[in-house]
Structure formats: structure tokens, C-alpha cells
N, C-alpha and C positions, 0 to 999 in steps of 0.2 A: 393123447396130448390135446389141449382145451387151448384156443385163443385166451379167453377169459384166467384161464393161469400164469400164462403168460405177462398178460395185460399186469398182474396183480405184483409179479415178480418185479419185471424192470421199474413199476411207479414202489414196488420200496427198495430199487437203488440196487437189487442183485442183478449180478451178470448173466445174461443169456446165453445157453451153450448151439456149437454150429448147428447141435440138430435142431434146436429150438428153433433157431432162422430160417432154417431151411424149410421146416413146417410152414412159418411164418409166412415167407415168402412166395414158396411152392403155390399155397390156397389160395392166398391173395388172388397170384396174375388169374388163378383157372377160376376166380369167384366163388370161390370154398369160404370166404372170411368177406362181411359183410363191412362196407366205409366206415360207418358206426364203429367197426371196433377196431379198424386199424389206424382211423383218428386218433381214439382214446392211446393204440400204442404210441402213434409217432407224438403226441404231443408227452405222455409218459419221458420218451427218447429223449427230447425237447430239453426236458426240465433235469433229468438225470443224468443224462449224456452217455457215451459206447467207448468203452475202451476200445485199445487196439486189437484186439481179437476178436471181438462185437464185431467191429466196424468191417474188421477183413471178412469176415464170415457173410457181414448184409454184401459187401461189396459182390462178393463171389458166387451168395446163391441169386442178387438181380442181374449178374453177368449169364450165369446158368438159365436163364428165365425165360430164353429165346434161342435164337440162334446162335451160334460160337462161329464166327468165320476164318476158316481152315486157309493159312495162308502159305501152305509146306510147297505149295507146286511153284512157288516164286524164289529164284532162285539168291542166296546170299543174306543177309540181315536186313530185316524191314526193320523200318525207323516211322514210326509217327509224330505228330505232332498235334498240341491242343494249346488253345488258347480260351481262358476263360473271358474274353469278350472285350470291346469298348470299341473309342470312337473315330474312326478314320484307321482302324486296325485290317487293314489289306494285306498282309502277312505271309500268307499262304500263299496269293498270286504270284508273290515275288520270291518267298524262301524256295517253295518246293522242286521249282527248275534251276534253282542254283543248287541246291544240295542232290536235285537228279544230275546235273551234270559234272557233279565228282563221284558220281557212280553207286549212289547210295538206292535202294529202292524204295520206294515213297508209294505206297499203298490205304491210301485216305478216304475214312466217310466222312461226308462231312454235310450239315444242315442249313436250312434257309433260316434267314434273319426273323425275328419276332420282337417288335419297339424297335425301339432308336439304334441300335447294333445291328447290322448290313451280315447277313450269311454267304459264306467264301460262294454257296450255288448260284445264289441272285448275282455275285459279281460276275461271276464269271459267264452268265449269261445275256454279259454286254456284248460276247463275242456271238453273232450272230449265226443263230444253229446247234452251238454248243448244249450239248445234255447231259448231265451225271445220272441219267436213267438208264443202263448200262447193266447189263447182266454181271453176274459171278463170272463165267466164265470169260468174256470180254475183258472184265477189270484185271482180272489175273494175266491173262495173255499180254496185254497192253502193260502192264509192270514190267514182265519179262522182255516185249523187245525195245521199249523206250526206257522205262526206268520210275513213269508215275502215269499213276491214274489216278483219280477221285472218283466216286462213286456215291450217290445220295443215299440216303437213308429205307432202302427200299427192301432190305431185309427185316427180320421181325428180330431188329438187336434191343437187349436188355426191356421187352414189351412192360416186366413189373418195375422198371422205373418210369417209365412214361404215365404208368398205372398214380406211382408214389408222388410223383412231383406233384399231379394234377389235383388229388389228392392233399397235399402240404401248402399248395397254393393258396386254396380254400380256410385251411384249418390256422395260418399263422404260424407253421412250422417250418417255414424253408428257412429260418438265417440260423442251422445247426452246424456245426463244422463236422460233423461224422457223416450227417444227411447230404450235404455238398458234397463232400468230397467222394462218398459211395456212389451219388448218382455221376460224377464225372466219371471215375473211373471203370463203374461197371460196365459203361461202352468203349471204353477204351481199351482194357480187356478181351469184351467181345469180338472188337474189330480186330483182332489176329496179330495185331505189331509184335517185335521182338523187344524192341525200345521203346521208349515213349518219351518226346521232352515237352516240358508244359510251361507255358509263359502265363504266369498268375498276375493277373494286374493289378494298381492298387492304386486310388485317390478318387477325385470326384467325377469323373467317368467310368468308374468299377464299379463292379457288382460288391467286392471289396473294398469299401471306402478307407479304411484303415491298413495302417503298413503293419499291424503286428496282426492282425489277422491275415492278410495276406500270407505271412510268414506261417501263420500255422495251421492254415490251408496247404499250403505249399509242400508242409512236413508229412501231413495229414498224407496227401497223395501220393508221395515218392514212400510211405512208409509202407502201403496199398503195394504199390507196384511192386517193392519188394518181395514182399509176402506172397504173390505170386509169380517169382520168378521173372520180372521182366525188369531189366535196365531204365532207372526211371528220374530224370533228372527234371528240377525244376528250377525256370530262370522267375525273380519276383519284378515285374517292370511298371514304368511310370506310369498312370491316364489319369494326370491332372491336368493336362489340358490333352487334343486331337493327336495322334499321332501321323506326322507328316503334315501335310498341308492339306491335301486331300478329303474331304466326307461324300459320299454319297459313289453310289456301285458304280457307271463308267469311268468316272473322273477319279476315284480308287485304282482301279485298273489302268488308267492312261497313268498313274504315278510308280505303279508296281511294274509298268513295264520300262517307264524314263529310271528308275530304279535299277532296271536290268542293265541298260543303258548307261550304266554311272553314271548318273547324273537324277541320282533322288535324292529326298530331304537328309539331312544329317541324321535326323535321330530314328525316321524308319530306315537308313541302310543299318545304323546301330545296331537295331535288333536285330534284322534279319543275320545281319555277319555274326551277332551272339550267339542266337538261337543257330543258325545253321553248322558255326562250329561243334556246338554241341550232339547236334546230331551227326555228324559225320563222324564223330570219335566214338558218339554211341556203338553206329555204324561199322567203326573198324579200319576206316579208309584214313587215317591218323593217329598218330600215337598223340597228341595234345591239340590244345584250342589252340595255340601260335604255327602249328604246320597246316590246319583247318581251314585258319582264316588266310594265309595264303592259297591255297586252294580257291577257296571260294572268289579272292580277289582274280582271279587268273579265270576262269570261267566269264567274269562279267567282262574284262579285257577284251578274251579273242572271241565275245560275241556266244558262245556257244551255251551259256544258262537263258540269252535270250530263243535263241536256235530251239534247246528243249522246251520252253513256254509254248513258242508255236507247232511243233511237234505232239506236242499235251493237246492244248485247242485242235489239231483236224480230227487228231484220233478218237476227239471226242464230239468230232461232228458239225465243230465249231469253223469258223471263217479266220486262219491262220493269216489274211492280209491284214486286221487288225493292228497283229501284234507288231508290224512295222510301216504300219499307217494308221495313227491312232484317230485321225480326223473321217476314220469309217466304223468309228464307235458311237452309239446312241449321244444325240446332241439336244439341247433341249432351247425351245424356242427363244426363252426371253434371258438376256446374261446382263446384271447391274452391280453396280460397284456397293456398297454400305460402308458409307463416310460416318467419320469419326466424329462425333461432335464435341470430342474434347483432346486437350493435348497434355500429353505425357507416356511414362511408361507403364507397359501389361502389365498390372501385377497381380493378377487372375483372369484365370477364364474357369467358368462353370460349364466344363465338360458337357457331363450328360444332358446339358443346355443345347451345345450346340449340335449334338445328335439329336438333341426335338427338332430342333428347325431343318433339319432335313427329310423326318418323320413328317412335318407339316404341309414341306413338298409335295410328299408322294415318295420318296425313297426310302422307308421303312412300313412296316407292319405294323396298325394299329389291330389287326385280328389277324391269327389264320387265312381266313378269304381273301383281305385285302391283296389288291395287285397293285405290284411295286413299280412306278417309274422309275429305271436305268437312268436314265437324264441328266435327273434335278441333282442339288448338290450344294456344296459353297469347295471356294479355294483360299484358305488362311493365307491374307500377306502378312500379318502382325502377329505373334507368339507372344508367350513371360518373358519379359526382357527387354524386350523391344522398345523403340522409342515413338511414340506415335504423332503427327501432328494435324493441330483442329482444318477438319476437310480431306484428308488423307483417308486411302482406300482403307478399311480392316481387313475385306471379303470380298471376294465376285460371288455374286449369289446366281444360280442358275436353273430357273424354275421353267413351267408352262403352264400357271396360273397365276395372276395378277394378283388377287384376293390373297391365293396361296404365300406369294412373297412377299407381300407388305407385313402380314403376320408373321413370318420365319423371319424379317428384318429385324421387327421392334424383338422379337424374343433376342434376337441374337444380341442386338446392342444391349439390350437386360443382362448378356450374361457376360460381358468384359469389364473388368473392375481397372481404370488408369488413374496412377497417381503420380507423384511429384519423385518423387525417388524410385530410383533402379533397382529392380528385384531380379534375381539368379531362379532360373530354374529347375525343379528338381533334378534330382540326379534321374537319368533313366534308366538306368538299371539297378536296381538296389540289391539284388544281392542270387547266390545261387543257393540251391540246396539239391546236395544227388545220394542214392543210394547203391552208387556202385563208383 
């Protein structure tokens, strides 16, 4: 078997069979198959596109590519959860101690932020001491007697897509829907879940600006998950403007925990009560999303989804007084208001806008290297809808560079469009898609 026949096969449009990938794949991660020519394949990919047996087969042999983590010694159905990304999406802080505390077990790798999108690790590393550097056998044990752990990316999961993206980065191939959606799933997979539910975002803080691509991302993934056996539901939600109020990793945290608290934004408890019914039914602990979301409302009640949050933080090393004193979370020196210099209603906000001005902070990843200020941030008083007037707050902006915040200002007011008439804002959930 030749790369080079390969190559020649899928650029005229025939199907590649599993062994063919598996070759494909196999040399790649060990350096058997030189960039040169798996360029030429993935841009080939690009222009021809992978059925659904392609697709399951790339998925399965960059799942194969590293390690598979063995999740058998955790006792009952593990339930995962993914979110393909966006802005003030704190999620995980708040979903995974409400859905540990209806008894579900919640066994999560999960990665640090790179650009304007905050990783669930750096939030969580508001809580002083907290580390998802955490052995196998720790994360395992710690499922078993609380119910979640997270755990960083420190095994060698799906190594030939790390290999592929970095790869497709370069070459103009990353916006392929087979290429996406194998690189999600192939660690999703790897990472041992039974279920998996995936919150695909869509609008001008997505990675998916379009709602019909969303949607066939969405089909894309749960079709994946299928195919290998796992329970794979995907919810498709709004990021046309922040979600919650919230941007930047403490002040993310201080809302995912007033969340536990009843008393968060409308549209981040939304999801979380969404997505976490769904996983609980994944899970088995309901027969339907309306006995689910009862549940879950009755955890944040008598306290005890905030209870497991802090239970998660000591186990993992973290300073559990946090969770019920938020004013001993990273604070950051300078807090100013950004007035409105006009009046009327929101009728846009350019999202991934105002994930730059928090990247400009200091609370996002301009590389790898960079070190992320916890601190800095904004707090949205104004959303779509809203009625604004001239000299009225939009933001508290909360930085510890003067320079840094005059620049996150002027971007921010760049990216609020107010007009004369009232606009409705999207729907936030647009819609579901499961394969089981």
C-alpha cells in the first residue's frame, strides 16, 4: 500500500476503504508518511469530501492513535460532555456538579483556552491550588467516591489529530465537516465515556457562524458516535452574542457558582437545565428531559449541586472556601464602567468581539506560552434587546493594565451596534439532534 495511491484515489472522488485509513493514519502519527503528502491528502479530503464510512473509519483509526482510556473500574454510566466553544461559555463549572449531584458520573478531559475562548482548566484554576494534573488512577477513584473529576489532557489521547489539525491549520483545510467533526470525536471516544452530549454552537461567536452548518456538524457527530456504540446526543445553541453576562476565567466562575446558587443569568441556567437533562437520561437516572429537569432544579434548591462543586475543587487540590466566598477569587486591580455613547436598543453584538477584549486583557491565549490573567474580564449589563441610554453603563470592564483597557474599551464599543427599534433575540436553543 503506497500514500501516493492513495493520494490519487480520493483526488478522483473514490471511496477509501477502513484498511486504507488505517494505513493512512497508522504512518502518519509514527512518521512513516511525510507532511508533503498528507497535505496533498487532506486538501484532496477538502475538495471531495468522506462519506460516512470514511469519516467513521478517520474517526476510529485517530481515536486508535494513542491511548483509549479504560473507564470499566467506574462504577454505573459515564456521561460526557463537549462543547465546541464560545464566549462567556462557563458550562462545565456549573453543569457537571449539578448533573454529579443526581448521581450521574461525570469523568472529563478537558483542555486549556487558545484565542478569545477561556478552557474549562484555566477557569477552574481561579480556585486556588486546584490542578487537573492528576493521575489515572486518582481520576478514576475520585469519580467513584464523589461522582466527577476532570482531568487535563496529560495522556497521549488521539496524538494523530493533534498531528492533523496542526497540519490543516497551515494548509487551509480546517473548515471541512468530516475533518471537524473526526477531530472532535476522535477524543471523545478516546476518553472512555458511555454517552456523550455535545452542545454545537452557532452565530457570530462560533467556530460555526451558520445555523445550517451547525446542524450538519451536529448530524456529522452524533452519526460518529453511533457507529461506535456510544449514546450521542447533540444540543445546536445560540453564540450570537456572550453567554450569561460573564467573560473572562474568575468572573466566569463567580457566575457558574451564583448559577448553582439560583440566581444566574437566564440563558446560561437555560442551558445548563438543557444540556444537563440530557445527560442524565443519557445516564439512565430518568426516564425523560421533564423528570430530569426536576431533578436538577431540586439539587440547586437544597444546595447540594453547589455542595459537589466544592467537594470537585478540594479533591482536586483546590481551595473549596472559594466556592462560598467568591470575593477569595483572583480580583483584578482596576474595575470601570464603559458608557454608552448612544441611546437605544442592542441590536447586535459582535460576539467573538467581545472575546478579543478580553484576550487584550490578558485573559486569553494569544500563543501556547502565553500566561493567562484569571482577573481581567467584562460583566455585560446590556444584551439584544435591551434598552440602552446615552451615558448608561454597557460593561464593568476589569483589567490590571491601563493601556490594556483603553484598547479592550474602544474594541468593545466597536462591537455594539444600537438602534431605534427593539430587536428579539435569538432563540437559544435551536434545536436537538440524538442518535439513540
Amino acid at each position: 500500500m503506497r500514500m501516493y495511491d492513495l493520494i490519487m484515489k480520493k483526488r478522483s472522488g473514490i471511496e477509501l476503504t477502513s484498511d486504507e485509513i488505517d494505513f493512512m493514519i497508522s504512518n502518519y502519527t509514527a512518521d512513516q508518511i511525510p507532511d508533503y503528502q498528507m497535505s496533498a491528502m487532506m486538501m484532496a479530503i477538502f475538495f471531495q469530501g468522506m462519506n460516512e464510512q470514511e469519516t467513521a473509519a478517520l474517526t476510529m483509526a485517530m481515536a486508535r492513535s494513542g491511548d483509549m482510556l479504560d473507564l470499566s473500574a467506574i462504577d454505573g454510566i459515564k456521561v460526557d460532555k463537549h462543547s465546541t466553544g464560545g464566549v462567556g461559555d462557563k458550562t462545565s463549572i456549573a453543569l457537571t456538579p449539578m448533573v454529579a449531584a443526581c448521581g450521574i458520573k461525570i469523568a472529563k478531559m478537558s483542555g486549556r483556552g487558545l484565542g478569545h475562548t477561556g478552557g474549562t482548566i484555566d477557569k477552574l484554576e481561579s480556585f486556588n491550588g486546584f490542578s487537573t494534573g492528576i493521575t489515572s488512577e486518582h481520576f478514576i477513584s475520585q469519580v467513584n467516591n464523589i461522582g466527577i473529576a476532570i482531568m487535563g489532557q496529560t495522556l497521549d489521547i488521539a496524538p494523530a489529530d493533534k498531528k492533523l489539525y496542526a497540519l490543516r491549520d497551515v494548509t487551509a483545510t480546517v473548515d471541512n465537516m468530516s475533518l471537524i467533526a473526526s477531530s472532535i470525536m476522535s477524543k471523545k471516544l478516546a476518553s472512555g465515556a458511555d454517552a456523550i452530549v455535545l452542545d454545537v454552537k452557532t452565530g457570530s461567536g462560533a467556530f460555526m457562524k451558520k445555523e445550517e452548518d451547525a446542524f450538519a456538524l451536529a448530524r456529522e457527530m452524533t452519526a460518529l458516535g453511533k457507529h461506535a456504540g456510544r449514546n450521542t446526543i447533540a444540543i445546536v445553541s445560540d453564540m450570537d452574542q456572550p453567554l450569561g453576562f460573564a467573560v473572562g476565567n474568575a468572573l466566569e466562575v463567580k457566575e457558574a457558582i451564583e448559577t448553582l446558587q439560583g440566581k444566574g443569568p437566564d440563558d446560561f441556567t437555560q442551558l445548563c437545565m438543557t444540556l444537563g437533562a440530557h445527560m442524565i437520561v443519557a445516564g439512565g437516572k430518568a426516564k425523560d428531559e421533564e423528570e430530569a429537569r426536576v431533578m436538577l432544579k431540586g439539587v440547586i434548591e437544597d444546595g447540594s449541586a453547589l455542595k459537589k462543586l466544592a467537594e470537585f475543587v478540594e479533591a482536586q487540590g483546590g481551595d473549596a472556601a472559594a466556592v462560598y466566598d467568591t470575593s477569595l477569587l483572583p480580583k483584578a486591580s482596576i474595575i470601570e464602567e464603559i458608557i454608552s455613547k448612544e441611546e437605544g436598543y442592542v441590536n447586535q453584538i459582535i460576539c467573538d468581539e467581545i472575546g478579543i477584549c478580553s484576550l487584550i486583557l490578558g485573559g486569553g491565549r494569544e500563543t501556547k506560552e502565553s500566561e493567562i490573567d484569571l482577573s481581567v474580564g467584562l460583566i455585560l449589563h446590556k444584551k439584544v434587546g435591551d434598552y440602552v441610554k446615552c451615558g448608561e453603563s454597557l460593561a464593568t470592564i476589569h483589567a490590571n493594565d491601563k493601556d490594556k483597557l483603553e484598547t479592550a474599551k474602544e474594541r468593545f464599543l466597536s462591537a455594539y451596534s444600537i438602534g431605534k427599534e427593539p430587536v428579539a433575540p435569538s432563540k437559544l436553543i435551536k434545536g436537538t439532534i440524538s442518535c439513540y
